[in-house]
DOTORPA-33740 format. One record per residue (C-alpha): residue number from 1; residue in one letter; x negated, y negated, z. Coordinates in nm, 2 decimals, padded with zeros to 4 digits. Each point is the difference from the previous one (the first is absolute). Last residue first. Layout:
<atoms>
seq type x y z
NUM A X Y Z
...
</atoms>
This chain:
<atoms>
seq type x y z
350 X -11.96 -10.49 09.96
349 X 00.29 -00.17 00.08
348 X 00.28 00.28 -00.10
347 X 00.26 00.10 -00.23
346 X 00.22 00.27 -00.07
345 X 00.16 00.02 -00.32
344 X 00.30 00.27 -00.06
343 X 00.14 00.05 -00.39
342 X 00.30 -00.01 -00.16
341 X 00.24 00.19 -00.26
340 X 00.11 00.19 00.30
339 X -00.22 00.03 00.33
338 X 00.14 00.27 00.29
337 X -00.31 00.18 -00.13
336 X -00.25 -00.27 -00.03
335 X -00.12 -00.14 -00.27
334 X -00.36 -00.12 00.15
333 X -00.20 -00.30 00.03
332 X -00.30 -00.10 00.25
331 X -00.17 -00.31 -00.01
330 X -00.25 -00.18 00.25
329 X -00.04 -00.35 -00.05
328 X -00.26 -00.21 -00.01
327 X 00.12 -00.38 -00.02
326 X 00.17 -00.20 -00.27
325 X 00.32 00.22 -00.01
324 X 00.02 -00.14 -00.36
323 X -00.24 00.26 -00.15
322 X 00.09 00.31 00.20
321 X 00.40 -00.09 -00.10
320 X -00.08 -00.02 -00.33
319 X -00.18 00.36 -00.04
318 X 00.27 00.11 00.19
317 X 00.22 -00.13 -00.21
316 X -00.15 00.07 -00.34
315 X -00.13 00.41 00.06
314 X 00.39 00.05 00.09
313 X 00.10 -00.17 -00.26
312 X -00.24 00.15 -00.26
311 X 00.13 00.38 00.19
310 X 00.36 -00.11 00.02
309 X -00.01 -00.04 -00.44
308 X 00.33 00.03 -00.01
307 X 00.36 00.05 00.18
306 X -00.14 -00.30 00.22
305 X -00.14 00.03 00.38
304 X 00.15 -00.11 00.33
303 X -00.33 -00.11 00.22
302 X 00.05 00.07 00.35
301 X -00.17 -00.20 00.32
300 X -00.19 00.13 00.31
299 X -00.20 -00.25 00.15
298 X -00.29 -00.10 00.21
297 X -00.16 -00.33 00.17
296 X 00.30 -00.26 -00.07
295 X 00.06 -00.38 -00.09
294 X -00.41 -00.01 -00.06
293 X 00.10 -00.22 -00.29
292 X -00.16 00.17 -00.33
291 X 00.14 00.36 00.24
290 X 00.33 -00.15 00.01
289 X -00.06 -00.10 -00.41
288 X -00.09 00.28 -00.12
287 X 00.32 00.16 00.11
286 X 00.20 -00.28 -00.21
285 X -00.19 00.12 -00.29
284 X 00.03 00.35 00.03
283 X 00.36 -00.04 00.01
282 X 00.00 -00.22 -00.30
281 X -00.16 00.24 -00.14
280 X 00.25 00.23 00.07
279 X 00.28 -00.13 -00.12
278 X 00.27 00.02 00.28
277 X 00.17 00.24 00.22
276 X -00.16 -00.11 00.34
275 X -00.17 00.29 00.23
274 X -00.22 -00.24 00.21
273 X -00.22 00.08 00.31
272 X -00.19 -00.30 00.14
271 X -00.25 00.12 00.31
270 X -00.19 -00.17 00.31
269 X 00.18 -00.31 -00.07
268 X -00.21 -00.34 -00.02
267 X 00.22 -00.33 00.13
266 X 00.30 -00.17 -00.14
265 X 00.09 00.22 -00.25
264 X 00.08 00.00 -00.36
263 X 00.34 -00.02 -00.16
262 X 00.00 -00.05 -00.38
261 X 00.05 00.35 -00.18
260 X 00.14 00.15 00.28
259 X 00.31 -00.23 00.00
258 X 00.14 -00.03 00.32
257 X 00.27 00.04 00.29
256 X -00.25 00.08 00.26
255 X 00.03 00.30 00.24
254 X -00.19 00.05 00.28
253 X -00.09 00.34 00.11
252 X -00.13 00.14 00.32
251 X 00.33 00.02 00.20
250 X 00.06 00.33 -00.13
249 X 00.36 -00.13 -00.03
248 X -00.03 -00.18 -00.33
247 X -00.13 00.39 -00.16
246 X 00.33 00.12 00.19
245 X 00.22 -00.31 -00.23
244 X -00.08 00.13 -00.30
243 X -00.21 -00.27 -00.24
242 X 00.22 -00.26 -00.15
241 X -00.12 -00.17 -00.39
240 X -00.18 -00.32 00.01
239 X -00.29 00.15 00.06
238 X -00.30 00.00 00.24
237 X -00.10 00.22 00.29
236 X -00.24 -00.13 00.24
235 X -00.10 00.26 00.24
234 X -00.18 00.06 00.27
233 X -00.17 00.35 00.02
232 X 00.09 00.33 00.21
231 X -00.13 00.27 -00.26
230 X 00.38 00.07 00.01
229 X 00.10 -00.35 -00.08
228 X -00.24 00.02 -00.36
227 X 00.22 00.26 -00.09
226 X 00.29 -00.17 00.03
225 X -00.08 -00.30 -00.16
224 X -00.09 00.17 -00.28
223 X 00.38 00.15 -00.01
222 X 00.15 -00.32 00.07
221 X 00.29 -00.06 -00.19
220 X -00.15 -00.22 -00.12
219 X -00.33 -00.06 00.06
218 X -00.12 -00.19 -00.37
217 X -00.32 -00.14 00.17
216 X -00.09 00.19 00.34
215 X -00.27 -00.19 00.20
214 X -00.18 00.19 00.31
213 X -00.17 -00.08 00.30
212 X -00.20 00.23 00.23
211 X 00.15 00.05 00.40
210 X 00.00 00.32 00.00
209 X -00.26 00.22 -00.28
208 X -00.03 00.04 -00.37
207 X -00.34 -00.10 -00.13
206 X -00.18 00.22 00.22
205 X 00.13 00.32 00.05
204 X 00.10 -00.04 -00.33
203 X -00.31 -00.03 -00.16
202 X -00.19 00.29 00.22
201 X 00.30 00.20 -00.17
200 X -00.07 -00.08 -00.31
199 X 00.16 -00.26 -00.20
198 X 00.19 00.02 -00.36
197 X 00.17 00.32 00.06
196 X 00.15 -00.02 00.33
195 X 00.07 -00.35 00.02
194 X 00.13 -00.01 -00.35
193 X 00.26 00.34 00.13
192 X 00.13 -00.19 00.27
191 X 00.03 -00.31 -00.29
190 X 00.12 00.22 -00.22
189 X 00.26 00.23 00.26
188 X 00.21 -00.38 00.09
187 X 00.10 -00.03 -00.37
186 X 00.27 00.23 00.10
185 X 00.19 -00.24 00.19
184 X 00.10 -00.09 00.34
183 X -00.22 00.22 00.18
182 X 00.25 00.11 00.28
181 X 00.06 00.38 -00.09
180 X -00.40 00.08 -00.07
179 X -00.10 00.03 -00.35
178 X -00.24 00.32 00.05
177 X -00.36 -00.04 -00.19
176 X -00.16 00.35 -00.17
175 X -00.34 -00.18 -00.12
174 X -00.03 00.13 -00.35
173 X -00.35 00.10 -00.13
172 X 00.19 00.32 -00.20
171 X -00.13 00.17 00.35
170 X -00.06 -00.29 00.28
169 X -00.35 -00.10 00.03
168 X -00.06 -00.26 -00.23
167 X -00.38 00.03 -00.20
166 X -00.32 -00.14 00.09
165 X -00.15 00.09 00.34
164 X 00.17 00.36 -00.06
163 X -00.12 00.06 -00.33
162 X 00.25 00.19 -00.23
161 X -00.11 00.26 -00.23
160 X 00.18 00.16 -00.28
159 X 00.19 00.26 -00.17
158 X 00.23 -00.05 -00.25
157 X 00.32 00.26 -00.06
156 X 00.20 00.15 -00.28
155 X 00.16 00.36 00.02
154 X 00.29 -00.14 00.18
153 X 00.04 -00.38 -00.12
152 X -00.25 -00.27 00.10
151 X -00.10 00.12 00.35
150 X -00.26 -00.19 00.16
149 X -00.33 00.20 00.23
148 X -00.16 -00.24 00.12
147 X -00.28 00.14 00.27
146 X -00.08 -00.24 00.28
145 X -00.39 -00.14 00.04
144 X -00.20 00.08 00.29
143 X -00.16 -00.26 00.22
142 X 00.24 -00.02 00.23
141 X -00.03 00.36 00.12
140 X 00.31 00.22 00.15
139 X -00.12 00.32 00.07
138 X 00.04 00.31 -00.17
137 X -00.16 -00.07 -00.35
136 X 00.21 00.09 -00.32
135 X -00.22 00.07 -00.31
134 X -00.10 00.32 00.20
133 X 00.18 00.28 -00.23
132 X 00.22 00.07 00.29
131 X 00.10 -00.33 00.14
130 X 00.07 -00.12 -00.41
129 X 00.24 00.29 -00.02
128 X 00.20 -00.10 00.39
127 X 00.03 -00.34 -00.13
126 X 00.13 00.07 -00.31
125 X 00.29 00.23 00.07
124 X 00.19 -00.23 00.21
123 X -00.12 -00.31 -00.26
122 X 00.21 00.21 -00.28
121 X 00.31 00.02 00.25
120 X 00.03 -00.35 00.03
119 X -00.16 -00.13 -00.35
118 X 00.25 00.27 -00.16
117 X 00.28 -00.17 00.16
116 X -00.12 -00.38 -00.07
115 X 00.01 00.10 -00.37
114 X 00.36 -00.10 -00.06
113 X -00.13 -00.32 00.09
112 X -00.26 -00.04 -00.27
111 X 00.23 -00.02 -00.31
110 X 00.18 -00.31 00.17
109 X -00.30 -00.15 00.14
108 X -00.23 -00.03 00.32
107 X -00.27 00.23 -00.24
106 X -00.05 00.32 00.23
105 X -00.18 00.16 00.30
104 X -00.17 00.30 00.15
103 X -00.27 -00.13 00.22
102 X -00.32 00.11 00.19
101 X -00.19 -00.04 00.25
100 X -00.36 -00.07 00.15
99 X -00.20 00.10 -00.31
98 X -00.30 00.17 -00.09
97 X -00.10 00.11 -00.36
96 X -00.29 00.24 -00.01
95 X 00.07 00.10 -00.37
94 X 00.22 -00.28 -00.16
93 X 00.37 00.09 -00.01
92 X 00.16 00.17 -00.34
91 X -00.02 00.37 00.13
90 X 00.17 -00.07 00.33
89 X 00.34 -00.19 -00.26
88 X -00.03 00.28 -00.26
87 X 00.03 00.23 00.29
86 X 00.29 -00.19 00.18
85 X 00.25 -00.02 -00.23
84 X 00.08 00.37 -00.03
83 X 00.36 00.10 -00.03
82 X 00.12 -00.32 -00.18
81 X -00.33 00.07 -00.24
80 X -00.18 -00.34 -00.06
79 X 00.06 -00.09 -00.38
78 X -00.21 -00.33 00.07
77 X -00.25 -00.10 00.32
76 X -00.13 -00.35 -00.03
75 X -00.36 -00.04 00.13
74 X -00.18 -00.25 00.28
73 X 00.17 -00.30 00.02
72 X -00.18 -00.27 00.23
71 X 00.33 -00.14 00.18
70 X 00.16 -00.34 00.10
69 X 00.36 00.01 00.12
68 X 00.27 -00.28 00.00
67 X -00.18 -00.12 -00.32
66 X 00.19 -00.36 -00.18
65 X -00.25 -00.25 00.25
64 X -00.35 00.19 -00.01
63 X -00.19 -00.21 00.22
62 X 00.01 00.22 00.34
61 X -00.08 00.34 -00.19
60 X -00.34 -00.12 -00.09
59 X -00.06 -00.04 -00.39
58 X -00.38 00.01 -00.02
57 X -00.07 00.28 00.23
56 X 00.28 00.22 -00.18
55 X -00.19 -00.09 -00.34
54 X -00.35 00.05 00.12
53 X 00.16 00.39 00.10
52 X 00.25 00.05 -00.38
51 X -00.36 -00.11 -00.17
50 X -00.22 00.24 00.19
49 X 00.27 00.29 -00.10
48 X 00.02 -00.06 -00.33
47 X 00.14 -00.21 -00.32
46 X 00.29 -00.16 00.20
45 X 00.34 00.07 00.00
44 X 00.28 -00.29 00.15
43 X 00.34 00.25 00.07
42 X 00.28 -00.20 00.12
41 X 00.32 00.11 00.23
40 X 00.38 -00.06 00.07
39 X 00.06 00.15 -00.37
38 X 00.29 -00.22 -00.12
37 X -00.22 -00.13 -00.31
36 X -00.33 00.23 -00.05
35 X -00.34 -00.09 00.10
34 X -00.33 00.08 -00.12
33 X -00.25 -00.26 00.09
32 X -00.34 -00.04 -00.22
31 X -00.37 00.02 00.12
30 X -00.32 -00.17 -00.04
29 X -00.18 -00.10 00.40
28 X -00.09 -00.41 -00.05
27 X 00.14 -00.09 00.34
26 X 00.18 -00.23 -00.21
25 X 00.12 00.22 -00.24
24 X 00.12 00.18 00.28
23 X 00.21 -00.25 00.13
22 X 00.18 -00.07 -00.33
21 X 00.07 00.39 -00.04
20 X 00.11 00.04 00.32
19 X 00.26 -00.30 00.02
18 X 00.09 00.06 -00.34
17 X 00.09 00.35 00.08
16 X 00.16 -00.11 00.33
15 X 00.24 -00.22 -00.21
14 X 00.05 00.22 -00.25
13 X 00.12 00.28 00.32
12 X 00.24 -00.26 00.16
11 X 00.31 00.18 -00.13
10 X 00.03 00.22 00.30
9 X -00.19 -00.13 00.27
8 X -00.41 00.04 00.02
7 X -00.21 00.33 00.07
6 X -00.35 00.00 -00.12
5 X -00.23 00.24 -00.14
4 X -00.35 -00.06 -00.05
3 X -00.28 00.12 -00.29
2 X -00.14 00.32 -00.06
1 X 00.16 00.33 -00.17
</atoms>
């Protein structure tokens, strides 16, 4: 089997098969997504194996926004013996395949959990097999691509590769994020988890640094705000609701009694980070605009998406927000993990 596999929440797989499918139309590679409701994961098969490779070039890892994960799919195992998974597995890998590692894993969803304990002790056994028959190399190399191996049920399995320049690399492509005891909400883990995901780390080291200036529209209670205190920036938090008084105490945060919507600043802000529950195009409007009026250099904002049709909206907003930014813009979007029925835009003067 050729094509990709992709990982995407629970209930999201239609809107990663459209994403796909659209996307590869337009890369002009023939294909069709196979996806089942509830299964955590989405299948998009190509004719053969050149097709599956122009088509992993084409849709890079950083602009798929419904795939946590991004693999090239290389065969999917079925009726594996429970004694004996890992023949059927050595005997369906390319000859003179190399890899740096390998994972066991399974769908993030409610038939793939109960999975996670075969993926444990499965990846034991795995490692040590693909060592001995040389698919396995000794040394750590970059340049290497993982081996896939996802668990589907007990005899069922997909195998495939995952590029380390262009695929997340945390297993299930989750980033394991602790809500420590004085964030003061939950909403605090998407943006950590935005600034994890949606820049790299040469980005953060340099967007996010003492001293910068920040917005927060829709603060309270002041999870965002938060966040953007431990990177040690100044902040302007706005909302007419209270934010706790320990994120007022870091000294770094002003709080204005405002409407998100219609405040703007006095001077150009280093970043604008809004998570307002409201229609999102008019979201994406209104963070057109601060870019339209220079009112801030870099942003972080959430879309909340309808109960249909979030791929067209999705593809709408952003493609609206690019066009009334007015200015280059670079654009990266992602549902993210700790995300619900939304999505995470990050957003940058090109």
């Amino acid at each position: 089997m050729n094509g990709l596999l992709g990982y995407c929440r629970q209930g999201f797989e239609p809107e990663l098969a459209a994403e796909l499918g659209e996307r590869a139309a337009t890369a002009g590679i023939a294909g069709y997504a196979r996806a089942g409701r509830d299964d955590g994961h989405v299948l998009f098969v190509t004719g053969d194996e050149a097709d599956a490779r122009t088509l992993a070039r084409a849709l890079p890892s950083r602009g798929l926004v419904f795939a946590r994960q991004k693999l090239r799919l290389l065969a999917e195992l079925r009726g594996m013996d429970p004694k004996d998974r890992l023949t059927p597995l050595l005997a369906a890998l390319p000859e003179g395949l190399r890899v740096a590692d390998a994972w066991a894993e399974h769908p993030d969803s409610d038939a793939g959990k109960p999975l996670s304990a075969l993926a444990r002790s499965f990846g034991n056994a795995l490692r040590p097999a693909l060592r001995k028959a040389g698919h396995l190399v000794a040394t750590d190399d970059a340049r290497l691509p993982r081996l896939h191996v996802c668990f589907l049920a007990g005899d069922h399995a997909l195998l495939a590769l995952g590029d380390p320049r262009d695929s997340a690399p945390w297993p299930l492509g989750i980033p394991r994020l602790k809500l420590l005891p004085d964030a003061p909400s939950r909403s605090a883990l998407k943006l950590e988890e935005a600034f994890l995901v949606l820049l790299d780390a040469g980005e953060r080291e340099r967007l996010l640094h003492p001293g910068m200036t920040a917005a927060d529209l829709g603060a309270a209670p002041g999870g965002w705000t938060w966040v953007l205190t431990r990177h040690h920036l100044r902040v302007t938090s706005v909302d007419n609701g209270p934010l706790r008084q320990h994120v007022l105490d870091t000294g770094l945060v002003e709080h204005l009694r405002a409407d998100g919507f219609h405040w703007q600043p006095s001077r150009p802000l280093d970043w604008m980070v809004c998570d307002m529950v409201e229609q999102p195009r008019r979201v994406a409007a209104r963070m057109a605009q601060w870019f339209a009026q220079g009112w801030c250099r870099h942003a972080v904002f959430n879309l909340k998406l309808p109960m249909k049709k979030r791929w067209q909206e999705t593809r709408q907003c952003l493609e609206l927000f690019a066009a009334q930014a007015g200015r280059p813009l670079t654009v990266r979007a992602r549902q993210l993990y700790h995300d619900r029925e939304e999505i995470t835009v990050f957003a940058t003067a090109a």
